[in-house]
C-alpha positions as CSV (number, residue, x, y, z in Angstrom):
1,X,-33.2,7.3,25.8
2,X,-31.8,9.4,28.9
3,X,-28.8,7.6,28.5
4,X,-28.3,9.2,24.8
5,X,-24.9,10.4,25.7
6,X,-23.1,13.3,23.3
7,X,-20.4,10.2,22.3
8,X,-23.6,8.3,21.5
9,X,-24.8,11.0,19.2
10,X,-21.8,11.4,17.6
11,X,-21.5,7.4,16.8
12,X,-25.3,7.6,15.2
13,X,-24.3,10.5,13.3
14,X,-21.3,8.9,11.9
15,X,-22.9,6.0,11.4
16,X,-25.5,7.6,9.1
17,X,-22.3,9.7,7.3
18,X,-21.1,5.5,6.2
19,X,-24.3,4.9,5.1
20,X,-24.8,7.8,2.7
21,X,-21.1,7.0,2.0
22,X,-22.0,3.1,1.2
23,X,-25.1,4.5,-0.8
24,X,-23.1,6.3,-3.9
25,X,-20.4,3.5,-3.1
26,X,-22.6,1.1,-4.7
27,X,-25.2,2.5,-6.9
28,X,-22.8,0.9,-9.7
29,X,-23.8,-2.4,-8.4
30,X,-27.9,-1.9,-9.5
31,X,-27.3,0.8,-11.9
32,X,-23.9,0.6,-13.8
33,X,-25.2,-2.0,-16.3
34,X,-28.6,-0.6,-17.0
35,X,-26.9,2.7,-17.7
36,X,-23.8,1.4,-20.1
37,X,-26.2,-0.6,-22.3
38,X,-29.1,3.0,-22.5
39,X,-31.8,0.9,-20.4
40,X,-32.3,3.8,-18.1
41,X,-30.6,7.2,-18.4
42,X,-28.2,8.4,-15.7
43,X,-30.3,10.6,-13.4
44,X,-33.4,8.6,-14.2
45,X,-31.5,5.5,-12.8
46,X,-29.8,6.7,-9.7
47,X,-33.6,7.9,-8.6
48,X,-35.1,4.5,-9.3
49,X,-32.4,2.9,-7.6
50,X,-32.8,5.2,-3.8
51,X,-36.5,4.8,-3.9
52,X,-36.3,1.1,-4.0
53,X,-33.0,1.2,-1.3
54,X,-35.7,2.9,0.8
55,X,-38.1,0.4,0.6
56,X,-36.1,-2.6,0.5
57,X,-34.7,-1.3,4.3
58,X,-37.7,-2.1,6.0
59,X,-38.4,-5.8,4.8
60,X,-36.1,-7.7,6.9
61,X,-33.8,-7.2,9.6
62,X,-32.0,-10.9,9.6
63,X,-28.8,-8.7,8.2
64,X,-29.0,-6.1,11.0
65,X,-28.8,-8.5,13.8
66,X,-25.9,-10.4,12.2
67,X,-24.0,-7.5,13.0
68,X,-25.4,-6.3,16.2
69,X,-25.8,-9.3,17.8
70,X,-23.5,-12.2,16.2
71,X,-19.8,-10.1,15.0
72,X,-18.2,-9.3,18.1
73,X,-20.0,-9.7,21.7
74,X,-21.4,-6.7,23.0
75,X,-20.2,-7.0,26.6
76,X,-17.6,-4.1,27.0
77,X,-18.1,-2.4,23.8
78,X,-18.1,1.2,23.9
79,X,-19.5,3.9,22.0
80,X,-15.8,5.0,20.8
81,X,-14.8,1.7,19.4
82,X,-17.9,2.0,17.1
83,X,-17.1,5.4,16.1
84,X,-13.4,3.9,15.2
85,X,-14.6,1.3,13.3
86,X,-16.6,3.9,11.3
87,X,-13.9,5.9,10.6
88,X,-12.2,2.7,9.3
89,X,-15.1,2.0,6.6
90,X,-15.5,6.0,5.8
91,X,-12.3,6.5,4.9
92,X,-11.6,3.1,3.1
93,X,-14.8,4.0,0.8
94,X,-13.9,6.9,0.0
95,X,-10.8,6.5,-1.2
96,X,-11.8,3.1,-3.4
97,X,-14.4,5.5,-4.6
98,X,-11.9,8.2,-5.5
99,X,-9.8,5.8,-7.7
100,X,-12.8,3.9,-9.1
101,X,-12.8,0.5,-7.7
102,X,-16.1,-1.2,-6.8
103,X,-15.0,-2.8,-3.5
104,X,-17.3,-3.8,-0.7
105,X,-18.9,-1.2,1.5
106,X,-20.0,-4.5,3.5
107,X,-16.5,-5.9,4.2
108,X,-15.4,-2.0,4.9
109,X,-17.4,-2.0,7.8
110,X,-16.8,-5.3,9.0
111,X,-12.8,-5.0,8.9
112,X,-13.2,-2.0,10.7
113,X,-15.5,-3.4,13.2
114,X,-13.4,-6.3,14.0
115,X,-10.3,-3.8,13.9
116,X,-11.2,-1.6,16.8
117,X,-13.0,-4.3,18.9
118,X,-9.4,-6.4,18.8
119,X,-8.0,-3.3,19.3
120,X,-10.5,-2.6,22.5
121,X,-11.1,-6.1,24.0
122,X,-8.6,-8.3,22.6
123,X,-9.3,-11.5,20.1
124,X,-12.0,-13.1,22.0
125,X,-14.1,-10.0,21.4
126,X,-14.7,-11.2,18.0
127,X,-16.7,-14.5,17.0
128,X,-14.6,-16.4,14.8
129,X,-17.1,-18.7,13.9
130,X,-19.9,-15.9,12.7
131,X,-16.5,-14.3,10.8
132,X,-15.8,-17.3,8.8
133,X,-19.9,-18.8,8.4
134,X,-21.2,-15.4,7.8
135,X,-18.3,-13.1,6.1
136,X,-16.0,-14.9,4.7
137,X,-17.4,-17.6,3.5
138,X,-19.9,-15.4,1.4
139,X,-17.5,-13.4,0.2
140,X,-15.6,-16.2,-1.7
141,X,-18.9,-18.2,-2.9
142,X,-20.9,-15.0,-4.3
143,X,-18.9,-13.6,-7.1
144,X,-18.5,-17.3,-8.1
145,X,-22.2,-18.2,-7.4
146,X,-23.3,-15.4,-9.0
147,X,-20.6,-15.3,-12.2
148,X,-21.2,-18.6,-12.9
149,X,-25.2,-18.2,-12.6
150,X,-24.7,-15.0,-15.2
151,X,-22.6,-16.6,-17.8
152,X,-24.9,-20.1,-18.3
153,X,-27.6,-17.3,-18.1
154,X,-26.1,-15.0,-20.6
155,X,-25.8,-18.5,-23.0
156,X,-29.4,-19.1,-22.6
157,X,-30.6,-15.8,-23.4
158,X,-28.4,-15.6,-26.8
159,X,-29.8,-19.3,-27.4
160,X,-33.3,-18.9,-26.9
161,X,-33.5,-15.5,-28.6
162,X,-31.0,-16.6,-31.3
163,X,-34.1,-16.0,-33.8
164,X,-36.2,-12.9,-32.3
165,X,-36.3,-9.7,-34.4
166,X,-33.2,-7.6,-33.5
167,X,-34.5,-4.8,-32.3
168,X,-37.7,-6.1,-30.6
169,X,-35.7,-8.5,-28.6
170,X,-33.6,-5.6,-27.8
171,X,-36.1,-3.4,-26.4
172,X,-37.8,-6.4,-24.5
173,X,-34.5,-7.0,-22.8
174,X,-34.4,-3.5,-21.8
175,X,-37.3,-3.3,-20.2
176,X,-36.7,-6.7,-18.3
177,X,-33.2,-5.1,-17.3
178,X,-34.5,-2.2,-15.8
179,X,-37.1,-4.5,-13.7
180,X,-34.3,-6.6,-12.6
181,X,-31.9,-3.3,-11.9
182,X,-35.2,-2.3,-9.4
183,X,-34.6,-6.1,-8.1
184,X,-30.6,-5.5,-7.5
185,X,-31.7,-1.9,-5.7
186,X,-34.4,-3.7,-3.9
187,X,-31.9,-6.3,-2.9
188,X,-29.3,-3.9,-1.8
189,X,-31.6,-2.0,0.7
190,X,-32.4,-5.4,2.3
191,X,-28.7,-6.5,3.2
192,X,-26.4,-2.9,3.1
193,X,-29.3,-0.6,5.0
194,X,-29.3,-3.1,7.4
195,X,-25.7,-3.4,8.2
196,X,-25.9,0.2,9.3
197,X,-28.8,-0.7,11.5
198,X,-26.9,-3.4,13.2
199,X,-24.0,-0.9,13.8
200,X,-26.3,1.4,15.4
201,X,-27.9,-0.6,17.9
202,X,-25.0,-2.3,18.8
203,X,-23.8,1.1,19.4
204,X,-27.2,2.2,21.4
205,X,-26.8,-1.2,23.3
206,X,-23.1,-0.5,24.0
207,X,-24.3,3.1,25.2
208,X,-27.2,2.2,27.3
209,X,-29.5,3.3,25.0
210,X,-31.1,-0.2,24.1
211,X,-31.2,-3.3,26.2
212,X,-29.1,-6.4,24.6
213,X,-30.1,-8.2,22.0
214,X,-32.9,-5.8,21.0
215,X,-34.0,-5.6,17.2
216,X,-33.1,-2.3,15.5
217,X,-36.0,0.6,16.1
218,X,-38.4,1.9,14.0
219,X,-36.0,5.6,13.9
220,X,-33.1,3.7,13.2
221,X,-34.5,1.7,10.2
222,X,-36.1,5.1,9.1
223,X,-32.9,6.7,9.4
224,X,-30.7,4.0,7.9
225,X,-32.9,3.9,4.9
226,X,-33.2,7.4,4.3
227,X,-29.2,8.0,4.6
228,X,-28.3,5.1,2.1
229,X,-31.2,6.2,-0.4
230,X,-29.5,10.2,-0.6
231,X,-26.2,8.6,-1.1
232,X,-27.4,6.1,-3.9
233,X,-29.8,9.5,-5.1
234,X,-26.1,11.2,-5.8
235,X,-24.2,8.8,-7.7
236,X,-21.1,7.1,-7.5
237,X,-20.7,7.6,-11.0
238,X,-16.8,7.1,-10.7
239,X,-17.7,3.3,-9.8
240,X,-20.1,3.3,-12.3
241,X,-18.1,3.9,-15.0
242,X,-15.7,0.9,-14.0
243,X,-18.2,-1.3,-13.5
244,X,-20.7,-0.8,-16.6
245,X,-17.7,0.0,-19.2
246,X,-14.0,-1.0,-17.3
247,X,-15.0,-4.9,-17.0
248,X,-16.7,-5.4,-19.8
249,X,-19.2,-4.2,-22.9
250,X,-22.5,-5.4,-22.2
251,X,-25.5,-6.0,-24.7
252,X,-28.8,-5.7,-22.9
253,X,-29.1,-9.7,-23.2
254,X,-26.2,-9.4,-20.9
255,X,-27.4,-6.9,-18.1
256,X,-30.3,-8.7,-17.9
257,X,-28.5,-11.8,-17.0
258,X,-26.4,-10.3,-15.1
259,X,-29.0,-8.2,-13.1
260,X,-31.2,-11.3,-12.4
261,X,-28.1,-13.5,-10.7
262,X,-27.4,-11.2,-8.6
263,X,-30.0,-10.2,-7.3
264,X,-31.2,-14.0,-7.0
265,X,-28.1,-14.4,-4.8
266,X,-28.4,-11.5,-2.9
267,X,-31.9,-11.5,-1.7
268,X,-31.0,-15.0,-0.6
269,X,-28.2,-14.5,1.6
270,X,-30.4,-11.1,3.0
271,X,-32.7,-14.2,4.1
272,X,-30.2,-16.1,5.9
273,X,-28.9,-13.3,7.5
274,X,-25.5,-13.3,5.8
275,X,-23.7,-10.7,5.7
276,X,-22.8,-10.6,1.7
277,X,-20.8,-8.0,-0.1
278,X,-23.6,-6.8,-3.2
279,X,-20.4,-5.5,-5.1
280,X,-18.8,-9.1,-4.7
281,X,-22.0,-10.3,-6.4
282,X,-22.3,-7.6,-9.1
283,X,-19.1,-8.0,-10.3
284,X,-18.8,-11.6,-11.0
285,X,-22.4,-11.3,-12.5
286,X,-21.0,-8.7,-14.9
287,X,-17.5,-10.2,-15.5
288,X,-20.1,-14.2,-16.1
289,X,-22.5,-12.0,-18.1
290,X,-19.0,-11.0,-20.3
291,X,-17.8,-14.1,-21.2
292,X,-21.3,-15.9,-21.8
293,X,-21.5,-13.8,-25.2
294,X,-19.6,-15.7,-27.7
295,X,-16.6,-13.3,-28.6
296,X,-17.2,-11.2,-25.1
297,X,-13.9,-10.1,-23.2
298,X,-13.6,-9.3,-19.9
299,X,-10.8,-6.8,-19.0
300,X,-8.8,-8.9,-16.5
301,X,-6.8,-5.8,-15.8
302,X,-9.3,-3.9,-14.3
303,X,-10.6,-7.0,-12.4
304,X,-7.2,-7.4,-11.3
305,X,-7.5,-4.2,-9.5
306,X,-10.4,-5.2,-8.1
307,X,-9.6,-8.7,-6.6
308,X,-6.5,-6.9,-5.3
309,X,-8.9,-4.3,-3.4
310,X,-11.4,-7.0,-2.3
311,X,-8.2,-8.8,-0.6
312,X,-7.4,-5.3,1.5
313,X,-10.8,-4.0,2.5
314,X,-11.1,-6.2,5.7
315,X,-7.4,-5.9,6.8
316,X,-7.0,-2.3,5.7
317,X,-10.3,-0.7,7.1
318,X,-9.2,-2.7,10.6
319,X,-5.5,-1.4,10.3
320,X,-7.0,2.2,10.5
321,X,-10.1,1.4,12.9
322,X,-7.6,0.0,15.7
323,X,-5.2,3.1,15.6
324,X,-8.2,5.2,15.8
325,X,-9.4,3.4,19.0
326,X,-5.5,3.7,20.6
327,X,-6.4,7.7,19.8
328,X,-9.7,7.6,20.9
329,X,-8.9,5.6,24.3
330,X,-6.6,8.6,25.2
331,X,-9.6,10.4,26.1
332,X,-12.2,13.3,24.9
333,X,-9.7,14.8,23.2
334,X,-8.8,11.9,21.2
335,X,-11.9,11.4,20.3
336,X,-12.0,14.9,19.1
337,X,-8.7,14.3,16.8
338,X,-9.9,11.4,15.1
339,X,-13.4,12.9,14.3
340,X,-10.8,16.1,12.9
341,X,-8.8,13.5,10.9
342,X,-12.2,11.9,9.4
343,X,-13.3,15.3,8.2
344,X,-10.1,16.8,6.9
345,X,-9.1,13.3,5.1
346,X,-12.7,13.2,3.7
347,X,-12.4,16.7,2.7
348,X,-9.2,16.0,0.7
349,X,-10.2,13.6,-1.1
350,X,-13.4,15.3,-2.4
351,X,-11.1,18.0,-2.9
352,X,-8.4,15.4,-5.3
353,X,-12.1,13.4,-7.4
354,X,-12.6,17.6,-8.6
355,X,-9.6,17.4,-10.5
356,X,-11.4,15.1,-12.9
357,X,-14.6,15.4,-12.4
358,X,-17.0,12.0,-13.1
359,X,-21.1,12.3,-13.7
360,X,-24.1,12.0,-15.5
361,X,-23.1,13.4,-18.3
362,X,-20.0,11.5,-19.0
363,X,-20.2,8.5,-17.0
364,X,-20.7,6.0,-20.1
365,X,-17.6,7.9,-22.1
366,X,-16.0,5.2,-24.3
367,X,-12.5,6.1,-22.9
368,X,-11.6,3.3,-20.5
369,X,-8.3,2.0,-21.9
370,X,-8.4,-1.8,-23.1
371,X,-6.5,-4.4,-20.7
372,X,-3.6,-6.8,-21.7
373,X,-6.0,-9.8,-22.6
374,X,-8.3,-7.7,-24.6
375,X,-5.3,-5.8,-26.7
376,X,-3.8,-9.1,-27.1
377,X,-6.7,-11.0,-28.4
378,X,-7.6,-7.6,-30.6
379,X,-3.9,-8.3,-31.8
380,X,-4.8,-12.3,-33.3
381,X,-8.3,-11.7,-34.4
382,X,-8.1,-11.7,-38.4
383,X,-9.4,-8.5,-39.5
384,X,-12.9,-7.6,-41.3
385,X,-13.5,-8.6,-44.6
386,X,-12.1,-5.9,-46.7
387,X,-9.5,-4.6,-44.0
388,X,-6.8,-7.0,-46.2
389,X,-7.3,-5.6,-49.4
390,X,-7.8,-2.0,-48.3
391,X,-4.1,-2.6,-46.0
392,X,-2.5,-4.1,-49.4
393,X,-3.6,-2.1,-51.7
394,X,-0.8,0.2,-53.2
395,X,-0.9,3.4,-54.3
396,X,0.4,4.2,-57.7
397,X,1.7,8.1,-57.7
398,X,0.7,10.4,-59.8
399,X,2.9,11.6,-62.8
400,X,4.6,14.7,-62.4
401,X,2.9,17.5,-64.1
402,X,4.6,19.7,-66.2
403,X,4.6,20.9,-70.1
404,X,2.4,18.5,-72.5
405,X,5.4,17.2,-75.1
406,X,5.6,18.9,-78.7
407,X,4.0,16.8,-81.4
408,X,6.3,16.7,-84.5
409,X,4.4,16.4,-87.6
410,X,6.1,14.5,-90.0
């Protein structure tokens, strides 16, 4: 550690600053759907949730070394292209987080990573081949994987419990949604905690600090887990107010199904080491788990938005990382302007969300506006029974009041 320079501090510091960012970034992916259907309540959820991010950051470290050893080669990275790429992810969170959208933390950090080292080394810094096997591919299978795994799912559930008491079934699938929400959380610690792990060493390897190719430390798992479980602890309850009411309204047969693919596919691509968006996953789980229920609607406009963001994280977040390398490579004080930028933009934007504010206590308000599929499919579905006669029915006025007529006797 005597070569734990202040550049190298900063870096760690920053890194830890994503992390808690990435945290309330994607609590919406274990949480949103336990808290729209009233599995868990708010506060209650988000606790569960950071616990089991904790935990789930010290059972593998397959993800970590993925991006410390296997992105870009660690030959002639330095400390400031790190911080760049950080910058890259920080800000692109943020402001996704600010307008709602549950993009990838993951591909953030990734695009910003692959940014500054371009940016630093060139092309060949960057290992095409781990890029396309352990990013990219991934990020197009697991919303399909998992959407397709939550609608057939979603279909069995509503088949096998077609005849179960209402509201027993009900409850039962609340209680098996809050286990699988702890799965999701549990999930999420072993592939997002990890990716600031891997960003951390390679930064300690790039500074000195840590021979080449050496797992992540004890302190930096510690760290890693710690950071990510505050920032899940605090909500991103913006997100999860897209994601548990903008895509769709779920029953509790649906979170369940929902919760369970997900997780399935994300614990298994922690395994192999790739490097898999959890929000990618969520969401198509949610948006299968929609249209499994027989007269379920997914609101395409909202996931419009979404695909839209999921297409600029990688490209954006490296736009922003490689400028902040050229400012950084200029010298300390460079370095010292882009760390100024990171703070004020991060403080602006805090400073915009308080303009409407978004928590606990109104996170599951039913005022998400409905998209063009659902208000056209509102617009052919025959009415209720009773809604024709009450629409046709015609009201006769009353008579004008006024003097009774004079009886003539005759």
């Amino acid at each position: 550690m005597e070569n734990f320079s202040l550049i190298l501090a900063i870096v760690v510091v920053t890194a830890l600053a994503f992390d808690f960012t990435n945290g309330f970034h994607d609590t919406a992916n274990a949480m949103a759907t336990t808290i729209s259907t009233g599995a868990l309540k708010p506060k209650v959820a988000v606790a569960m949730s950071a616990v089991l991010n904790l935990v789930g950051a010290f059972l593998s470290v397959e993800v970590a070394n993925t991006i410390s050893k296997g992105l870009v080669d660690e030959t002639g990275i330095r400390p400031e292209v790190i911080f760049a790429a950080l910058v890259g992810a920080i800000l692109w969170n943020l402001v996704t987080w600010l307008v709602g959208l549950p993009s990838s933390s993951s591909h953030a950090l990734m695009g910003g990573l692959i940014g500054a080292a371009i940016a630093s080394a060139g092309v060949g810094a960057v290992h095409g081949d781990v890029l396309v096997t352990k990013v990219l591919l991934p990020a197009i299978a697991a919303p399909i994987v998992a959407g397709v795994a939550a609608l057939l799912a979603t279909r069995l559930t509503y088949r096998l419990g077609r005849k179960a008491d209402g509201e027993a079934a009900k409850k039962g699938y609340r209680a098996g949604q809050i286990a699988s929400a702890g799965l999701v959380s549990l999930a999420h610690g072993t592939n997002d905690a990890q990716k600031t792990m891997g960003i951390i060493t390679l930064a300690l390897v790039a500074g000195g600090a840590l021979a080449p190719d050496s797992d992540p430390p004890t302190w930096v798992i510690l760290s890693a887990g710690l950071a990510i479980a505050l920032g899940t602890y605090l909500g991103g309850w913006r997100i999860i107010r897209t994601m548990g009411k903008g895509l769709t309204d779920l029953q509790p047969q649906q979170g369940f199904a929902a919760q369970t693919s997900a997780a399935t596919v994300i614990l298994a691509s922690s395994h192999l080491g790739f490097s898999l968006s959890t929000t990618h996953s969520v969401s198509g789980a949610v948006m299968g788990a929609g249209l499994g229920r027989k007269g379920g609607v997914v609101r395409w406009s909202t996931a419009t938005r979404m695909f839209v963001a999921w297409g600029l994280t990688l490209p954006a977040a490296a736009l922003v990382a490689a400028l902040a390398e050229y400012v950084t490579g200029l010298g300390t004080w460079g370095t010292a302007a882009v760390a100024v930028f990171l703070v004020a933009s991060s403080f602006a934007i805090w400073k915009i969300s308080r303009r409407e504010v978004v928590d606990h206590t109104n996170v599951i308000a039913d005022d998400e506006p409905a998209g063009v599929v659902t208000t056209a499919m509102a617009a052919v579905t025959p009415p209720p029974t009773g809604t024709v006669t009450e629409n046709l029915a015609v009201t006769v006025p009353a008579p004008a009041t006024g003097p009774e007529p004079t009886k003539l006797g005759v």
